[in-house]
Kinemage of the C-alpha trace (Angstrom):
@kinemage 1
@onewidth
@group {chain A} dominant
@subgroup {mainchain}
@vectorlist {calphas} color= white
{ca unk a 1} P 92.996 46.969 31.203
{ca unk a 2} L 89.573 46.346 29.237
{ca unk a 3} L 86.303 48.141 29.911
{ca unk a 4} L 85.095 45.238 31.728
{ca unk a 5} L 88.116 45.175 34.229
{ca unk a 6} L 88.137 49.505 34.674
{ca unk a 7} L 83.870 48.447 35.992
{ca unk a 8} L 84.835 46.003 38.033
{ca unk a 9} L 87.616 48.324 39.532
{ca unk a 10} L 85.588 51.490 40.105
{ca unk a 11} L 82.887 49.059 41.690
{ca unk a 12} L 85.755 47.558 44.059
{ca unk a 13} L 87.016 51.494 45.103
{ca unk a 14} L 83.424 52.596 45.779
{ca unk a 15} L 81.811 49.652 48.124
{ca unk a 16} L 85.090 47.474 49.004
{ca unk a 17} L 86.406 44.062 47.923
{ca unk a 18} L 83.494 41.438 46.056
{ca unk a 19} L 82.698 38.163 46.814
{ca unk a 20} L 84.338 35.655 44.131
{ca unk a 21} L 80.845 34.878 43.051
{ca unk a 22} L 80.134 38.229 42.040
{ca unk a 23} L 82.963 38.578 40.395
{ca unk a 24} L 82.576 35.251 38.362
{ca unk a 25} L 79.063 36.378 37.605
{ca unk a 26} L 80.171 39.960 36.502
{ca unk a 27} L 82.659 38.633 34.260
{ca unk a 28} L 80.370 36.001 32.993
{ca unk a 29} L 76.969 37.996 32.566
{ca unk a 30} L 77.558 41.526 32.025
{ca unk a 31} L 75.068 42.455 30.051
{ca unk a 32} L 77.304 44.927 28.042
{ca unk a 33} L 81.025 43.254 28.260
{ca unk a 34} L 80.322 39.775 29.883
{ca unk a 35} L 81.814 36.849 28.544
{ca unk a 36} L 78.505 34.688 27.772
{ca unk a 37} L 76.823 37.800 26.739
{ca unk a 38} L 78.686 38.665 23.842
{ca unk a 39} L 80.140 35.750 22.127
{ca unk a 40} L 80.075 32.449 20.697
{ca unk a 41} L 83.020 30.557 22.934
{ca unk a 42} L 82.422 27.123 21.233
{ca unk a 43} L 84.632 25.450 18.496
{ca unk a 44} L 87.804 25.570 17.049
{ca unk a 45} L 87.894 29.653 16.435
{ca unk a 46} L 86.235 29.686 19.798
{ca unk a 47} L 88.167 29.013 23.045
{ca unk a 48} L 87.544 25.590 24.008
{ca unk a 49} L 85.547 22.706 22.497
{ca unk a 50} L 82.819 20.231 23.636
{ca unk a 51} L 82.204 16.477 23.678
{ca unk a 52} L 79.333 17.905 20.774
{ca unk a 53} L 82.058 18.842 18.950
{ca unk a 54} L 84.143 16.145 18.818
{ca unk a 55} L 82.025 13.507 17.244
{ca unk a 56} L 77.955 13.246 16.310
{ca unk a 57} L 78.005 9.698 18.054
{ca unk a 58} L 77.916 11.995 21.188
{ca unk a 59} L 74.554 13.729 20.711
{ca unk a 60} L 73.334 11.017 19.103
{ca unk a 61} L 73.636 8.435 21.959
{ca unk a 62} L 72.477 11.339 24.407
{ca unk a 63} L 68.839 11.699 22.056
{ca unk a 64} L 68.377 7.971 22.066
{ca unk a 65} L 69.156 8.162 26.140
{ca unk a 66} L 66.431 10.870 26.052
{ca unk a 67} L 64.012 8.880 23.825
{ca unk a 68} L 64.061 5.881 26.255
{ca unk a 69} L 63.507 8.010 29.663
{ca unk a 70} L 60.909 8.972 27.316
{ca unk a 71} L 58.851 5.412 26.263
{ca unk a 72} L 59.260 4.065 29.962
{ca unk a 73} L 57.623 7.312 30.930
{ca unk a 74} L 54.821 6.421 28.878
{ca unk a 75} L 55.145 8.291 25.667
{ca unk a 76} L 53.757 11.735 27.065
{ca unk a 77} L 51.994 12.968 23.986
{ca unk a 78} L 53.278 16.334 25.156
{ca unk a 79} L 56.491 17.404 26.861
{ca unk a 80} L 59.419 19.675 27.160
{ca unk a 81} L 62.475 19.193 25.808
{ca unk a 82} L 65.387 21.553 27.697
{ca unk a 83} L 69.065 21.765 27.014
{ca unk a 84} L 70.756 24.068 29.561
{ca unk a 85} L 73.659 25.614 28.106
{ca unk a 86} L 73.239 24.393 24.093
{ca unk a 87} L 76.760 25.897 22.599
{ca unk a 88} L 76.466 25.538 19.029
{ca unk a 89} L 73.322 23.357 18.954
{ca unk a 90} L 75.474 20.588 18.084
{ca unk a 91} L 73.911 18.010 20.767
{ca unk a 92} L 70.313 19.199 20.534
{ca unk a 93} L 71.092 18.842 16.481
{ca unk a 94} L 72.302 15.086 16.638
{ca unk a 95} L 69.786 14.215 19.299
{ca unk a 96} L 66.844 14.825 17.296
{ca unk a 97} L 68.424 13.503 14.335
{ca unk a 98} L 68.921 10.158 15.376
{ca unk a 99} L 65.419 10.332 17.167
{ca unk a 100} L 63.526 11.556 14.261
{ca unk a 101} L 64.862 8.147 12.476
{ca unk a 102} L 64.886 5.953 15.381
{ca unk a 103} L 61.563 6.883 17.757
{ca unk a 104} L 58.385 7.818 15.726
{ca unk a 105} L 56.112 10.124 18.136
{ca unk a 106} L 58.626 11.802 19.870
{ca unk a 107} L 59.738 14.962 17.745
{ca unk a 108} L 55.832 15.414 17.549
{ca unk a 109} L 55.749 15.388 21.287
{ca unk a 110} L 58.575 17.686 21.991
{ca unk a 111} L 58.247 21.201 22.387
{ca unk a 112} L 61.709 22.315 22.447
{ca unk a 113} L 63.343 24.869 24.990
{ca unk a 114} L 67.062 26.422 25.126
{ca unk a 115} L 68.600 27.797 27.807
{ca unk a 116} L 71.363 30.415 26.397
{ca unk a 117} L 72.213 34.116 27.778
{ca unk a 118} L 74.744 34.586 24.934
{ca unk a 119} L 73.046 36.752 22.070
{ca unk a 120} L 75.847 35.238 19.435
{ca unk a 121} L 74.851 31.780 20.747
{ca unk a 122} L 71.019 32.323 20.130
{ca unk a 123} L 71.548 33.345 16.712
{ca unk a 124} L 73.882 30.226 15.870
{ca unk a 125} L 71.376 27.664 17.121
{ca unk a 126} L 67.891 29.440 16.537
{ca unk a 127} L 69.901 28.711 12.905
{ca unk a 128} L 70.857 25.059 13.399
{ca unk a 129} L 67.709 24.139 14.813
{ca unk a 130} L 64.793 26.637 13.273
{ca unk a 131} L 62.966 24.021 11.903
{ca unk a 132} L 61.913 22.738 15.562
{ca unk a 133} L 60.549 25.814 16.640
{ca unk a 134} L 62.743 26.338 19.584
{ca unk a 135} L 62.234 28.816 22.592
{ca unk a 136} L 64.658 30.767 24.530
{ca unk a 137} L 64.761 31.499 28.100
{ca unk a 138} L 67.393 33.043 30.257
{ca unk a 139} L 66.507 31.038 32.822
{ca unk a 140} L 65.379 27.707 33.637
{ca unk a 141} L 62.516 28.798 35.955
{ca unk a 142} L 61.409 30.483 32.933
{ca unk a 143} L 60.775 27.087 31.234
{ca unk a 144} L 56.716 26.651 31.175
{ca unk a 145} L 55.819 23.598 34.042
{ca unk a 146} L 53.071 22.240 32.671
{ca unk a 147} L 54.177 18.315 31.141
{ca unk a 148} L 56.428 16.213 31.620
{ca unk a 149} L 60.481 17.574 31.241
{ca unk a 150} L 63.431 16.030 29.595
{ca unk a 151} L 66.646 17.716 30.214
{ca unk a 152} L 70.338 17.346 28.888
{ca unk a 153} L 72.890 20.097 30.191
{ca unk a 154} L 76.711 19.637 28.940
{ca unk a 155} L 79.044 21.624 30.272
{ca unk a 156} L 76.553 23.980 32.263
{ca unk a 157} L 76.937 23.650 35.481
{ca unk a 158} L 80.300 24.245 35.350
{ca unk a 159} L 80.313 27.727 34.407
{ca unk a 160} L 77.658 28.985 37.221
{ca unk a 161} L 79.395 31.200 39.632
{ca unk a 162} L 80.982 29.695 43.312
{ca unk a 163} L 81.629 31.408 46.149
{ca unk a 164} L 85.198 30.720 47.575
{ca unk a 165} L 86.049 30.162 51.309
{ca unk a 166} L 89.615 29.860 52.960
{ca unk a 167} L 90.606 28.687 55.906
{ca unk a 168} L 92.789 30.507 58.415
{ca unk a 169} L 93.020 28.107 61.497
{ca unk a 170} L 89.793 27.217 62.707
{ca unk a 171} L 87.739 29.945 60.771
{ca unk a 172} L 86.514 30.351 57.495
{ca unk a 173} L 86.122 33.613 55.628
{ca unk a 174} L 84.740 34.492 52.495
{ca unk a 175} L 87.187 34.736 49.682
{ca unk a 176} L 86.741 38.407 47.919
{ca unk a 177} L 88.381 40.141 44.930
{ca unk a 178} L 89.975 43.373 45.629
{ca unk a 179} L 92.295 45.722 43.417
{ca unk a 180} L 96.339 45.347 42.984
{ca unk a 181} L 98.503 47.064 41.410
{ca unk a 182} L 98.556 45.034 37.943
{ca unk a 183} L 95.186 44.315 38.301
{ca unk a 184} L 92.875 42.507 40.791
{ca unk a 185} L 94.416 39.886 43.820
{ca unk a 186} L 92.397 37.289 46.052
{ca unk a 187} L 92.024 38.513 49.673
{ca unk a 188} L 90.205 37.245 53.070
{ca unk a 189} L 87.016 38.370 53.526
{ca unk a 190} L 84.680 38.499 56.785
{ca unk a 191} L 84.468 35.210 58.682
{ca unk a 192} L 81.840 32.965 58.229
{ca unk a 193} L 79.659 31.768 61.215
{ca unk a 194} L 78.663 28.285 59.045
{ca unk a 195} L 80.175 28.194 55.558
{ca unk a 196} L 77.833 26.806 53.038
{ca unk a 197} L 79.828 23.796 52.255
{ca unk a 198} L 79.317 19.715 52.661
{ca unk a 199} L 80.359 18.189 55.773
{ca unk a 200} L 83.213 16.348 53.458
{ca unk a 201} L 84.587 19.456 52.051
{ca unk a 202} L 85.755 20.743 55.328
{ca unk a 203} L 86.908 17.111 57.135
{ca unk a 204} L 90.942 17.082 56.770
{ca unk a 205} L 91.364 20.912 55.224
{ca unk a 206} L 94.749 22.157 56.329
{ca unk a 207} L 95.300 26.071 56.971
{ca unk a 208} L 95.705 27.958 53.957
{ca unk a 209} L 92.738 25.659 52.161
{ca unk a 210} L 90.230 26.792 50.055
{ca unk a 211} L 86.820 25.377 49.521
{ca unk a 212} L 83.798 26.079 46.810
{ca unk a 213} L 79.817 26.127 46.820
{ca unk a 214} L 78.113 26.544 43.284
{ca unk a 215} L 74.930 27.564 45.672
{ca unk a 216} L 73.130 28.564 41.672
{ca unk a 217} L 73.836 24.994 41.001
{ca unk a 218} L 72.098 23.653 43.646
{ca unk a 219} L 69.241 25.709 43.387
{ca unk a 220} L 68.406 24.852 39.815
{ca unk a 221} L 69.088 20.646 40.348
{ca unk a 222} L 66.781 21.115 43.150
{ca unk a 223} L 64.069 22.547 40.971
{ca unk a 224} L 64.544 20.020 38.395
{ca unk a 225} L 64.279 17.192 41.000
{ca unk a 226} L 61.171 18.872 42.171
{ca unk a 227} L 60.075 19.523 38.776
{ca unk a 228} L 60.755 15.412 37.495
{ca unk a 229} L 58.472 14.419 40.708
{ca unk a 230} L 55.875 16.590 40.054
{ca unk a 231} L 55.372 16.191 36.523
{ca unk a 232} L 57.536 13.234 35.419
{ca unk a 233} L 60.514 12.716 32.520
{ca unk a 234} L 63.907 12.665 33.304
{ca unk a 235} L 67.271 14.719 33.182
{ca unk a 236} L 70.738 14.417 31.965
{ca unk a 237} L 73.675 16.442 33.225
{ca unk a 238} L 76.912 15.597 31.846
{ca unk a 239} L 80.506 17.813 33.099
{ca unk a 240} L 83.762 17.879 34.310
{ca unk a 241} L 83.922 17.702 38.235
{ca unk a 242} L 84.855 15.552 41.436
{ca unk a 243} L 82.733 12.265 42.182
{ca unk a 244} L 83.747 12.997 46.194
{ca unk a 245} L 82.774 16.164 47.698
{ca unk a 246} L 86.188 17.887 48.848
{ca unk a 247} L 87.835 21.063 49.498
{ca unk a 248} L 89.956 22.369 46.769
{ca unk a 249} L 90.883 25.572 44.458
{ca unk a 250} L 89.197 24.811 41.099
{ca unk a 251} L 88.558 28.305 39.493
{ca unk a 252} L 89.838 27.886 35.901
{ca unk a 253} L 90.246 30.615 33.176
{ca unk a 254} L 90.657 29.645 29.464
{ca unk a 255} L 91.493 31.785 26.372
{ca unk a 256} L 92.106 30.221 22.659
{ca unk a 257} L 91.917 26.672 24.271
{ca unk a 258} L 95.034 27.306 26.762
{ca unk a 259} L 94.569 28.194 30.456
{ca unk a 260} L 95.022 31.588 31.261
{ca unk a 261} L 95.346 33.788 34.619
{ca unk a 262} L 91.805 34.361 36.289
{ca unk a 263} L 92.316 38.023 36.402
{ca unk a 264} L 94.245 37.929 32.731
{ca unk a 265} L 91.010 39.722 30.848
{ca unk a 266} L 87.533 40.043 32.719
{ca unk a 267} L 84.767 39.276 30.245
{ca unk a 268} L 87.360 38.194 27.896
{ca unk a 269} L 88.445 34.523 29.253
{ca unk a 270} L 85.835 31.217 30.145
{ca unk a 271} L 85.981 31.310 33.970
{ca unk a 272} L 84.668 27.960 35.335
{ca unk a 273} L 84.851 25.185 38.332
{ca unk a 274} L 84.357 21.306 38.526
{ca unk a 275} L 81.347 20.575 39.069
{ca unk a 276} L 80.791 18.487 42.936
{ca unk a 277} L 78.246 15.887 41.635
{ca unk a 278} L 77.483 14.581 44.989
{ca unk a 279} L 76.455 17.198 46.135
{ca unk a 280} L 74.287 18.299 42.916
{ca unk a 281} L 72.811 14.872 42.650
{ca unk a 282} L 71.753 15.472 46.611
{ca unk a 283} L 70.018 18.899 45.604
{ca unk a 284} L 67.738 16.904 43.291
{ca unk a 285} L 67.072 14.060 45.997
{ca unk a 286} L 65.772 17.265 48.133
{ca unk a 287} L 63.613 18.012 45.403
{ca unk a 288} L 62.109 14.779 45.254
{ca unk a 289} L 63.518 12.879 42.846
{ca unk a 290} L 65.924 10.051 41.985
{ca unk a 291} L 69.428 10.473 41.452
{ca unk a 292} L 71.831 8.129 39.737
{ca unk a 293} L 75.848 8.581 39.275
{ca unk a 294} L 78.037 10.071 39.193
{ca unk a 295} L 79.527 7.599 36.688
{ca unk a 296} L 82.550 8.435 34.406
{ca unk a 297} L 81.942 9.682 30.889
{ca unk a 298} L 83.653 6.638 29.957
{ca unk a 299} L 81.823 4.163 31.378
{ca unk a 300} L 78.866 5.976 30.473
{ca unk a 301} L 78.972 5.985 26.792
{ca unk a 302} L 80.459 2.993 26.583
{ca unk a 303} L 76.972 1.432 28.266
{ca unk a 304} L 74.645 3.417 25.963
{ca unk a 305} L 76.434 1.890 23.062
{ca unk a 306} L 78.770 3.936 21.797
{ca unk a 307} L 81.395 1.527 20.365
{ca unk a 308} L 78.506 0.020 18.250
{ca unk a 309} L 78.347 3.704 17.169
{ca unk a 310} L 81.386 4.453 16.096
{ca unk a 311} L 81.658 0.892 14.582
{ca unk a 312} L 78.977 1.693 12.232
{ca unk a 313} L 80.149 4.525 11.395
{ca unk a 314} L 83.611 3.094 10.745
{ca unk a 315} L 81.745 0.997 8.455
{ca unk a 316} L 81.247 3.607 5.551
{ca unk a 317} L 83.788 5.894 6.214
{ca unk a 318} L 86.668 6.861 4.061
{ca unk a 319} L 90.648 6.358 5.730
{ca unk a 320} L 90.997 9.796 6.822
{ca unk a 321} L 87.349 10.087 8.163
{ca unk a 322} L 88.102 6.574 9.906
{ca unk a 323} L 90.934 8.192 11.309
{ca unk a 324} L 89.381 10.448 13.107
{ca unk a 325} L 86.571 8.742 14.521
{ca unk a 326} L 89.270 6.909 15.936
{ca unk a 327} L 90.821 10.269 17.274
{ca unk a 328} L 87.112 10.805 18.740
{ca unk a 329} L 87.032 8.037 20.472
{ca unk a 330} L 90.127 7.951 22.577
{ca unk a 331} L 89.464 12.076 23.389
{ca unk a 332} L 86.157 10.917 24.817
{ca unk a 333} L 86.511 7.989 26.453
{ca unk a 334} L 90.432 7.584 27.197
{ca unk a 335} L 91.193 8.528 31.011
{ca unk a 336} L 94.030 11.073 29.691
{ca unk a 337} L 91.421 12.963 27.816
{ca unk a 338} L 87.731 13.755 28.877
{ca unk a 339} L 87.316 10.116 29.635
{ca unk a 340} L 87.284 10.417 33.158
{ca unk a 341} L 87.492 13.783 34.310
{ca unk a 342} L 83.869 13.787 32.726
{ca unk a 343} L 81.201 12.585 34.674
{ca unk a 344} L 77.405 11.649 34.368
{ca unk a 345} L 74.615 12.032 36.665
{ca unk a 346} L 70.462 11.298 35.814
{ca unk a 347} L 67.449 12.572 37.644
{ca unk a 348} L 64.145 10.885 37.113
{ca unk a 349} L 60.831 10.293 39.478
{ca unk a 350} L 61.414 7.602 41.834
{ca unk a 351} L 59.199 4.850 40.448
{ca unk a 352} L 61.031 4.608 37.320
{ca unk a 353} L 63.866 1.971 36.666
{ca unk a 354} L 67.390 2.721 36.153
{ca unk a 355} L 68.364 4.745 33.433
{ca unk a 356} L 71.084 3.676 30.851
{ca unk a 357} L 74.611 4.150 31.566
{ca unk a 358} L 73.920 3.602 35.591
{ca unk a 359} L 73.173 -0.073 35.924
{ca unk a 360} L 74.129 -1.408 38.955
């Protein structure tokens, strides 16, 4: 048992079983032991890898996405420019890469802002991406709201703590964390008058089922959907997840890219859900914008153009290097992959046109 896991423990004996959300969170954010807090997750030595990762058609075609919200917003002469969650930098790298060659004006517009708790993760991209000046914030209400905001968050939202709720005949009760013998078990907590969840999560749930509510989630889509239709831009969110609200166990924990055991190593293993983009999407209606999607990776970057990407690139490209831009493609658009387990939703004011990727 790890240092993390002998906290948790002694904070379980002394005030009773936690919610699953505080547990996620714990494990997550500790400021001494947690997960995001000390560590750089991302990449091969890492334990899992992102669509960044995989191939620099992927940031690329997200930038020029960004750079066209951007010109049918009118070319704000000043705005923010936010990734939520930035891994390596990879994305944000790419992004402005292709923009800087591609869209004159807008690197001189952009005043860049990262979301990251991870101290590891700060260093790596305040490195990748020094030369753009960027700012860090904990916290996305931390980002200044004073111009218009463009947003991309990849694999975020899916790593923000859910509260669990299970089902015992017609009640629900909050699903806690409580000690066992080898380490920590699920149990049934208090019942729950109204249980935070969509009507369509609970329609059909048999005994026994267990439903989740990313309530952090929903917060922060709200406030960029309030955010978009107060000051104007446009967001990105891109993550595995449902595209139908529904009632399900999703909690995941991953070590050296394999699943894992969610109690296997507090603070030591990714813990994350699927994200319910209906449901996010609907948090930044409430705020007052526009919400597009879901849509599948897939059929996303196929519509932004990324075949005409990776056909260029093909172009001067050794074998090998062909090779795997080939591999690339099929692990990010190929339904047995991230193709469509992946989805896509956008968030813009109202009065704009349809994004890319969302036609019809």
């Amino acid at each position: 048992m790890n240092e993390l896991a002998r906290r948790i423990r002694a904070r379980i004996d002394t005030a009773g079983a936690m919610p699953v959300d505080a547990f996620i969170e714990t494990c997550l954010g500790d400021p001494d032991h947690g997960y995001y807090r000390t560590r750089a997750p991302v990449g091969g030595a890492g334990d899992f890898t992102t669509a960044p990762e995989i191939s620099q058609a992927f940031g690329e075609l997200v930038g020029v996405w960004l750079g066209d919200r951007w010109l049918a917003s009118g070319a704000p002469a000043a705005m923010r420019l936010v990734e939520l969650g930035p891994g390596l930098g990879t994305l944000m790298e790419d992004a402005l890469r292709a923009l800087a060659k591609t869209l004159p004006g807008f690197l001189e517009a952009a005043r860049l802002h990262l979301v990251e708790i991870s101290r590891p993760m700060r260093k790596m991209q305040g490195e990748r991406l020094g030369r753009h000046a960027p700012v860090f914030h904990d916290r996305f209400d931390d980002v200044p709201d004073d111009a218009p905001l463009f947003l991309v968050a990849n694999e975020f939202f899916d790593a923000l703590a859910v509260r669990q709720f299970v089902r015992r005949g017609p009640v629900w009760h909050e699903r806690m964390v409580t000690v066992a013998d080898d380490g920590f078990a699920f149990a049934d907590g208090p019942p729950v008058a109204v249980p935070p969840l969509a009507p369509a999560q609970l329609a059909d749930s048999p005994d026994g089922a267990v439903a989740e509510s990313c309530e952090r989630a929903l917060e922060i889509a709200g406030a960029i959907g309030a955010r978009l239709a107060r000051r104007g831009g446009a967001a990105c969110v891109i993550d595995y997840g449902t595209a139908r609200s529904g009632w399900g166990d999703t909690l995941q924990a991953v070590r050296a890219h394999r699943k894992v055991a969610v109690f296997e190593a507090p603070g030591e293993c990714d813990l994350t859900t699927h994200v319910d983009f209906p449901r996010l999407a609907d948090a930044a209606r409430r705020g007052g914008a526009a919400a597009f999607g879901p849509v599948t990776q897939a059929d996303f970057l196929r519509r932004i153009g990324i075949h005409a990407r990776f056909a260029t690139l093909a172009k001067v490209a050794a074998p090998e290097a062909r090779r795997r831009l080939e591999a690339a493609s099929r692990r990010l658009l190929d339904p047995a992959e991230m193709g469509t387990l992946f989805k896509v939703v956008a968030f813009q004011p109202a009065d704009l046109p349809p994004p890319p990727g969302f036609e019809g």
